[in-house]
N, C-alpha and C positions, 0 to 999 in steps of 0.2 A: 167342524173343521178342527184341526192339530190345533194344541195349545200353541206352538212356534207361529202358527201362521198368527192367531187369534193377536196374539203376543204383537207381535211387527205390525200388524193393521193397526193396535191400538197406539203406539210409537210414531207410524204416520200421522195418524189423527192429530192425536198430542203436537208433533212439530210443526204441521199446519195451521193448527191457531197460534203457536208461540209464535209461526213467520209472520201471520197477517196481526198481529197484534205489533209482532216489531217492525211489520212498514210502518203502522199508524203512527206508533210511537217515535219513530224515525224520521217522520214526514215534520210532525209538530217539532220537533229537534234541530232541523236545519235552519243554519242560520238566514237562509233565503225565504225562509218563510215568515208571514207574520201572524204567528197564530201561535196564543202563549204569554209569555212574557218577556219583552223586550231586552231583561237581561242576557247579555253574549253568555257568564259564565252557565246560568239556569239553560238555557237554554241547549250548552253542551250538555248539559248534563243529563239532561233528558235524553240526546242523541246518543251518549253513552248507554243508558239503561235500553233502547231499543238494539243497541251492538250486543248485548247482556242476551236481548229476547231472541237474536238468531244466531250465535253461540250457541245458544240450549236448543234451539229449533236444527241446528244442524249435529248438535248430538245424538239428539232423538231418532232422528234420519239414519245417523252412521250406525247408532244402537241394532234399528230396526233390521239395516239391509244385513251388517254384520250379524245378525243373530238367525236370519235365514238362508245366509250363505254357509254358515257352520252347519247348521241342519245339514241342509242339500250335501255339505263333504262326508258328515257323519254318514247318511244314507249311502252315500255314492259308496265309499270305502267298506261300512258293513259287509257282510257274509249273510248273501240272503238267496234267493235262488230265483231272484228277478236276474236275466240277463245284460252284461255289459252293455249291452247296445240300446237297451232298453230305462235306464237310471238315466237320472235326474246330470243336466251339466249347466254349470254357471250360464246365468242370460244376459244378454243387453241391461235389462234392469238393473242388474244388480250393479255394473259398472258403471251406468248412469247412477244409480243410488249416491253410489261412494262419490263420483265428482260432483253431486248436487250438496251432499253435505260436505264436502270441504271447501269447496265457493262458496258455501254461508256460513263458514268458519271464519273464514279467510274474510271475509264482505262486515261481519259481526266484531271480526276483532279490527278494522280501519274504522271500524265507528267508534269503538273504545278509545283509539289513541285521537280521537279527537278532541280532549277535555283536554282545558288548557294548562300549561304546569304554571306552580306555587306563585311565580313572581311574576308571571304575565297576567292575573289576574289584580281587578281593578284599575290596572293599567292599561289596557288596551285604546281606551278611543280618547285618552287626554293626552292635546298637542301637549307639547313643551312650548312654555313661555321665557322669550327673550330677557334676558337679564336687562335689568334697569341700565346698565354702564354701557350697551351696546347702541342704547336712544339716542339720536341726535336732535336735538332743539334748534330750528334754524330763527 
């Protein structure tokens, strides 16, 4: 096969494990689960690094489609003595490609902004306690 293709199969591959490695990671992340450790911040945190793992999973994706779609225009537009009607034109795929890796862009970066900011941490799950002066002693 063409290096290009060789090339984009192996970018598929690649962003396949990075996705299924960031559901897993994802999964252990959420705060609905209880698998892990009990801390809410630890806990983002983790679901942060699986937003991280399909980020790069939908890079690898946009890499791949993007870099067989240039092929195919490179080819199309060349000066070769295969006939117009006969070259290579953009597929289905490739438009699915591109909105599968911007929905896991877009999916990867709402998991990152799930990590808590500076001063809601350690705070989160302690009530406030009533001032002594608000007690009435009957």
């Amino acid at each position: 096969l063409a290096v290009h293709i060789q090339t984009s199969r192996a970018l598929m591959v690649i962003s396949l494990l990075l996705g299924f490695f960031g559901i897993i990671v994802s999964v252990v992340g959420m705060k609905c689960t209880k698998v892990g450790e009990e801390d809410p911040v630890t806990k983002s945190r983790i679901a942060v690094a699986g937003g991280v793992l399909f980020i790069l999973s939908g890079l690898c994706t946009l890499a791949a489609v993007s870099l067989y779609a240039a092929q195919v225009t490179y080819e199309f537009f060349r000066e070769s003595t295969v006939p117009i009607n006969a070259r290579y034109e953009f597929g289905s795929a490739l438009f699915v490609g591109w909105g599968a890796a911007s929905l896991t862009v877009l999916g990867g970066s709402l998991l990152c902004c799930s990590c808590p900011a500076k001063e809601q941490r350690g705070q989160q799950y302690y009530r406030q306690s009533q001032p002594s002066t608000a007690r009435e002693y009957v």
